[in-house]
Every structure is written in structure tokens, then in C-alpha cells.
C-alpha positions in Angstrom: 313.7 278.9 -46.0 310.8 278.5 -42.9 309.8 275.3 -42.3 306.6 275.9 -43.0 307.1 276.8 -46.7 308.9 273.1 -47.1 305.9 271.6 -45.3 303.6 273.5 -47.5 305.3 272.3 -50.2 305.7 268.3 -48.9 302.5 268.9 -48.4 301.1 269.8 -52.2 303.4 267.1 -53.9 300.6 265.3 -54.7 298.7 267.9 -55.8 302.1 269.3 -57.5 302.5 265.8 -59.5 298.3 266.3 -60.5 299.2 270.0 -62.0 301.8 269.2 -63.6 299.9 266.3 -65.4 297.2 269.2 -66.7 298.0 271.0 -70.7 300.3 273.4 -70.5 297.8 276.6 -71.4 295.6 275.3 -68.3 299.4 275.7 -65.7 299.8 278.5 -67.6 296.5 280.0 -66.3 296.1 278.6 -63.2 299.7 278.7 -62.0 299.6 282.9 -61.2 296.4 282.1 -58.6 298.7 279.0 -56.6 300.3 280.5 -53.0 304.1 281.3 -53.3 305.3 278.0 -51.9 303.5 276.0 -54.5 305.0 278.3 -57.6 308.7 278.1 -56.3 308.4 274.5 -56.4 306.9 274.6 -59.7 309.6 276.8 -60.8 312.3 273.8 -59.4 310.3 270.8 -61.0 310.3 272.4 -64.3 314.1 273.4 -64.4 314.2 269.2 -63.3 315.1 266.5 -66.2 313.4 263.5 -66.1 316.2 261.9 -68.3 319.1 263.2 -66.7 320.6 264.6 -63.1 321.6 267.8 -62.8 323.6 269.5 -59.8 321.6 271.8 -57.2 323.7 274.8 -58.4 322.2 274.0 -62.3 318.8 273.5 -60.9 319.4 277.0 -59.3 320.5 278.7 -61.7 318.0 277.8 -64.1 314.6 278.7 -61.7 316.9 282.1 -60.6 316.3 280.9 -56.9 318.9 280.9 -54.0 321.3 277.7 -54.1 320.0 276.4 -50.6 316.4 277.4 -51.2 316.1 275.0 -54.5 318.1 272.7 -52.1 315.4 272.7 -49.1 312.7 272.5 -52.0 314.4 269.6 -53.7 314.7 267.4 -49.9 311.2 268.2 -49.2 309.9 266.8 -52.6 312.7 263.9 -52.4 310.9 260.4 -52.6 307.2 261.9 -54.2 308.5 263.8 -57.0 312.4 263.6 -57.4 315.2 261.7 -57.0 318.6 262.0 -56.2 321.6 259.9 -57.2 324.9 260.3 -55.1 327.8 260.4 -57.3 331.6 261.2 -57.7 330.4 264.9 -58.3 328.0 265.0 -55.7 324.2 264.4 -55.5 322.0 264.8 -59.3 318.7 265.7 -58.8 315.8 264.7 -61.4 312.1 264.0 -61.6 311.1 260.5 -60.7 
């Protein structure tokens, strides 16, 4: 993933953290007319838990995104908008 794309997307976490505040038929709408960096991390965030970690591979899976792209999008939202927690399986990422 360019560089770029993960400071576009550091970038928006604040505005990130604002849409995803908004009702859902207003992301709904508005969601299609965001740039491409700002739905891919949209697509992570909402395959995130905030009750409960889940593996990079899971996360993946669910937003049907490359393992190392929902990786590089994870890091750069790491600290504003998820967290993760190291543990015997590895790191489990989930909203903070």
C-alpha cells in the first residue's frame, strides 16, 4: 500500500471517528462520494469490534481486503481509532 494512501488515511481519522458517529442511512449515502482511501478504512473499522479483538487475518477476511493492506490501515489508525493488544496469539485489533 503507498504511503500516501496510509497518510490519507492517518490523516481523516478524525474525520473517520466524526462519520462514523452520523445514522447509518446518512454513511450509507454519503459513503459512495468519500475518495478510496477513506472507504477502505471504513470497510476495516466496521469489520472492527469494539468489545473484542480479533486477528488481522479475521479483520481481512471480513472487509475482503489483502492481509497486509487491512494491516498498514490498522497501524495507521493505531492510537486515534483502534487498539491493539499483544497476546499469546499475536496482536488483536479493536476500536478504541
Amino acid at each position: 500500500m503507498y504511503s500516501s494512501t496510509l497518510s490519507a488515511i492517518a490523516n481523516a481519522a478524525d474525520f473517520l471517528t466524526y462519520f462514523r458517529k452520523l445514522p447509518r442511512n446518512q454513511q450509507d449515502m454519503i459513503a459512495p462520494h468519500l475518495d478510496a482511501p477513506q472507504r477502505m478504512a471504513l470497510r476495516v473499522l466496521n469489520c472492527c469490534s469494539e468489545l473484542e479483538g480479533q486477528s488481522v487475518g479475521a479483520i481481512a477476511n471480513l472487509a475482503e481486503l489483502h492481509q497486509e493492506s487491512t494491516r498498514a490501515i490498522l497501524k495507521s489508525l493505531e492510537g486515534r481509532m483502534v487498539a491493539a493488544e499483544v497476546t499469546a496469539h499475536g496482536k488483536l485489533w479493536k476500536l478504541s
